[in-house]
C-alpha beads as a LAMMPS data file, in Angstrom:
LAMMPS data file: protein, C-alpha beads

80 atoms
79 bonds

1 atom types
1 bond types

-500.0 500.0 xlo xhi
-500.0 500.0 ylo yhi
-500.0 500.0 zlo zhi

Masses

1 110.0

Atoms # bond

1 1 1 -322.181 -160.817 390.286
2 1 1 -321.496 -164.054 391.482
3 1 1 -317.643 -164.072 390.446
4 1 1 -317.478 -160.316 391.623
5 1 1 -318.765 -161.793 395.468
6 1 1 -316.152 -164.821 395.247
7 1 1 -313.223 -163.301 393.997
8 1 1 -310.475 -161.727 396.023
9 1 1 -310.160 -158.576 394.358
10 1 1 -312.831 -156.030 392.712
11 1 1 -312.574 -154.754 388.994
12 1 1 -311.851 -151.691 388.307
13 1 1 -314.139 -149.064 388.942
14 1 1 -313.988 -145.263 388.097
15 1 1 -314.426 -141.991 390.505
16 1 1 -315.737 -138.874 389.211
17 1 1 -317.183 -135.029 389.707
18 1 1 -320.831 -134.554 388.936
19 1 1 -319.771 -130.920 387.659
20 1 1 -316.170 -130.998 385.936
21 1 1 -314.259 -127.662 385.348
22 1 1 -315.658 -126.313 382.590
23 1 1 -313.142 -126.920 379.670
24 1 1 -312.112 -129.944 380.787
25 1 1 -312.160 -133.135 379.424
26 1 1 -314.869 -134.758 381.433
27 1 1 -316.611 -131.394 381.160
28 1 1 -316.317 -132.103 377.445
29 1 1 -317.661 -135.578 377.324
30 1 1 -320.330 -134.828 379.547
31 1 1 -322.005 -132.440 376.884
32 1 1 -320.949 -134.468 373.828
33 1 1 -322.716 -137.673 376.401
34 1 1 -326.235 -134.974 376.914
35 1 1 -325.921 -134.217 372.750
36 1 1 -325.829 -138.343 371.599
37 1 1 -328.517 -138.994 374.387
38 1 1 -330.747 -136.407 373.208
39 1 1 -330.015 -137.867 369.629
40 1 1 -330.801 -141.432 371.280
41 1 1 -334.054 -140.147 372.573
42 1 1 -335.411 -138.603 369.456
43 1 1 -334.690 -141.904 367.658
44 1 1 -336.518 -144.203 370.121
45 1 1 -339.730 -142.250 369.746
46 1 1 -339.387 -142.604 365.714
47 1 1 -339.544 -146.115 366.405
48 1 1 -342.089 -146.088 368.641
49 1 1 -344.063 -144.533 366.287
50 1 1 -343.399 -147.266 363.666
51 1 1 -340.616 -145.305 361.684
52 1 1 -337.423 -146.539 360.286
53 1 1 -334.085 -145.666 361.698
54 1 1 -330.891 -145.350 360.252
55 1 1 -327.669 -146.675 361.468
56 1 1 -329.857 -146.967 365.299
57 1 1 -327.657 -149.613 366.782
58 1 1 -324.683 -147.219 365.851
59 1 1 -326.536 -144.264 367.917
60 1 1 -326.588 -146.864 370.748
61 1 1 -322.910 -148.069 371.018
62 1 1 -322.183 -144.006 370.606
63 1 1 -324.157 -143.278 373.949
64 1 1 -322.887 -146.585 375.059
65 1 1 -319.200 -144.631 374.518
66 1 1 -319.940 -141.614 375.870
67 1 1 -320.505 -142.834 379.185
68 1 1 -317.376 -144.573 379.328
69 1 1 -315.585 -141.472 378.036
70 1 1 -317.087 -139.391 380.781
71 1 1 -315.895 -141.987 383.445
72 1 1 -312.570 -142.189 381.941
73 1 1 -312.020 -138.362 381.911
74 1 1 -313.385 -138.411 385.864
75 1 1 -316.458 -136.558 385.136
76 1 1 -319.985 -138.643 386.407
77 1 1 -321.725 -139.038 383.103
78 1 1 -324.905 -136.756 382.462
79 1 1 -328.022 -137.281 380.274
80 1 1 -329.520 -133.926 380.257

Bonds

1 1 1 2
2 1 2 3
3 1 3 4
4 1 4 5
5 1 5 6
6 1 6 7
7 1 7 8
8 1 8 9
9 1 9 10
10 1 10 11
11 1 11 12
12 1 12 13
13 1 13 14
14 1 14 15
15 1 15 16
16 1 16 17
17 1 17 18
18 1 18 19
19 1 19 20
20 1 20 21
21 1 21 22
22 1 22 23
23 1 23 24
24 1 24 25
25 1 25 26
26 1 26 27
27 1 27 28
28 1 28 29
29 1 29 30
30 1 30 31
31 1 31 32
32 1 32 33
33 1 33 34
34 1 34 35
35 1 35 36
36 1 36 37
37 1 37 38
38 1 38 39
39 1 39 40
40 1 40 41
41 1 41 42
42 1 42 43
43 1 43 44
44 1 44 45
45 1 45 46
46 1 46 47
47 1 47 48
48 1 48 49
49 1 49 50
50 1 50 51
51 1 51 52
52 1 52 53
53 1 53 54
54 1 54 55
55 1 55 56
56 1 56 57
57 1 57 58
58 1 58 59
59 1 59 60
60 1 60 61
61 1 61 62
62 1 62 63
63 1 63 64
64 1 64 65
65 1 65 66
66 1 66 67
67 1 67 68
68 1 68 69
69 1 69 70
70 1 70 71
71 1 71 72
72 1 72 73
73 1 73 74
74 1 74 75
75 1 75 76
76 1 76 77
77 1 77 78
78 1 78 79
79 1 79 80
């Protein structure tokens, strides 16, 4: 934050629609964004609960994607 405040110019930062046109792209990678989440979700509580979970950190960088996919494709990412 501190190199954000002194520099001269901001990064780059994304605009989007809370509610794409259905068919669209960000309409598209809002609901595959709401599918991984819920996927993310169901995985924390197994370990939680003192399970194993497979491939977990993968899960992660895939919700971790799916926001920046929404952004990209101007749609304000969604989690449910």
């Amino acid at each position: 934050f501190s190199s954000i405040k002194k520099g001269k110019e901001f990064p780059e930062t994304y605009t989007g629609v809370a509610d794409p046109e259905p068919g669209s792209d960000g309409h598209k990678a809002q609901h595959i964004l709401i599918k991984e989440f819920s996927l993310f979700l169901s995985d924390l509580e197994l370990l939680f609960n003192g399970q194993q979970v497979k491939s977990f950190d993968k899960r992660m960088f895939t919700v971790g994607s799916g926001i920046l996919s929404c952004w990209r494709n101007n749609a304000i990412p969604k989690f449910s």
